[in-house]
C-alpha positions as CSV (number, residue, x, y, z in Angstrom):
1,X,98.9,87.4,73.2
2,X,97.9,89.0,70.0
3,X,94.3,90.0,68.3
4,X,93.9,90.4,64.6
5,X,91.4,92.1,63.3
6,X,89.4,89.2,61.8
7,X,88.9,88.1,65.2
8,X,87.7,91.2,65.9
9,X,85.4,91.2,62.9
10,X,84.3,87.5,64.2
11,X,83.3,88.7,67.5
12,X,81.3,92.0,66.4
13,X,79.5,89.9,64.2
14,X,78.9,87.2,67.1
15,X,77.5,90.2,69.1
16,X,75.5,91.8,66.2
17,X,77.4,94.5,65.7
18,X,78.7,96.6,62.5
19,X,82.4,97.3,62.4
20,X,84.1,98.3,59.3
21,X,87.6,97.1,58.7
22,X,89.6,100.4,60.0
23,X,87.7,99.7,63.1
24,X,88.5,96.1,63.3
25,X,92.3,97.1,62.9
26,X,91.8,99.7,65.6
27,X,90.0,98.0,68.2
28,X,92.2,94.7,67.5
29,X,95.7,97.0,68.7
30,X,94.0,98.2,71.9
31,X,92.8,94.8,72.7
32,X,96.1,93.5,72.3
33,X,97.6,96.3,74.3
34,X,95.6,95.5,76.8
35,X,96.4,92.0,76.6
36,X,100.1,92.6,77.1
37,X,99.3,94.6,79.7
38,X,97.7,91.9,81.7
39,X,100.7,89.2,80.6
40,X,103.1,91.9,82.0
41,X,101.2,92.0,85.4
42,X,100.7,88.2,85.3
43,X,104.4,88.2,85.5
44,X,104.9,89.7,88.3
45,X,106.3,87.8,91.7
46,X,103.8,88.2,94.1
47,X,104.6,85.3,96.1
48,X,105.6,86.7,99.5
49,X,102.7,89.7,99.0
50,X,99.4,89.4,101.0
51,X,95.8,89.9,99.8
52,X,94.3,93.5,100.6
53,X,90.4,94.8,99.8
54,X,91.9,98.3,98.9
55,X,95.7,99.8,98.5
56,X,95.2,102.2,101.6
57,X,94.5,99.4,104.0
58,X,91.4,101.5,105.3
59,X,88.5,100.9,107.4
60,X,84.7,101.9,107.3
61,X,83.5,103.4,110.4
62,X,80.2,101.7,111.2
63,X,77.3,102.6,113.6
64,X,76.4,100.0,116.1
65,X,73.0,98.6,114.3
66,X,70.4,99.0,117.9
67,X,67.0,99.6,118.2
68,X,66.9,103.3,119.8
69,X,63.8,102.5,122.6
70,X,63.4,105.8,123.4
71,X,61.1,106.3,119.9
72,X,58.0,105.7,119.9
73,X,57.8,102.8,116.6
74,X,54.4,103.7,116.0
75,X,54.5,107.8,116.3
76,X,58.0,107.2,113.9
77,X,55.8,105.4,111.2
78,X,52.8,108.5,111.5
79,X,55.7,110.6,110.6
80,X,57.3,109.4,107.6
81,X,53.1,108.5,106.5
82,X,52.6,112.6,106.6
83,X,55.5,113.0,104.3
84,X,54.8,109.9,101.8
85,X,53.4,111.2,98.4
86,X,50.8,108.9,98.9
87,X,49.4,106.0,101.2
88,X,46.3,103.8,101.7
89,X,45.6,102.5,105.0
90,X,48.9,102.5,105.9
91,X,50.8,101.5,102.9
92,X,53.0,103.6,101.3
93,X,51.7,103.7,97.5
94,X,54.4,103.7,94.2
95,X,53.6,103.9,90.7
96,X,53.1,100.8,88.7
97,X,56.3,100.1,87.0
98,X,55.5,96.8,85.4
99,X,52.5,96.3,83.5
């Protein structure tokens, strides 16, 4: 598959933006680079190869997600209050971020 440059001039100018014709040209050979690229990988047989998350076939190591009874909820809470920057009967409070 191949790009020209006045699609590339059609699209920046879809999207708003300013591209000069040397630019165009430029940005039109890597997009068709990366186009052939793809095709070339599209090619490829991969029939008889199965799915896979990652290429090292690894596994994340997770804790087992239980309540710890032996702490006390309500002392663990009047902890993490002392350190807050600042609370309000019991709420942590956070800067406004949307007016």
């Amino acid at each position: 598959m191949s790009i020209n440059s006045e699609q590339v001039a059609n699209t920046a100018k879809l999207a708003k933006l300013k591209i000069n014709a040397d630019e165009a040209s430029e940005v039109a050979e890597r997009i068709t680079a990366i186009l052939d690229l793809v095709d070339q990988m599209q090619a490829v047989n991969t029939e008889h190869v199965e799915p896979m998350a990652n290429a090292l076939d690894a596994v994340q190591r997770l804790r087992i997600d239980q309540a710890n009874p032996s702490e006390d909820p309500q002392a663990r809470r009047a902890a993490f209050q002392t350190i807050a920057p600042a609370t309000d009967q019991g709420l942590y409070l956070v800067p406004k971020v949307i007016d």
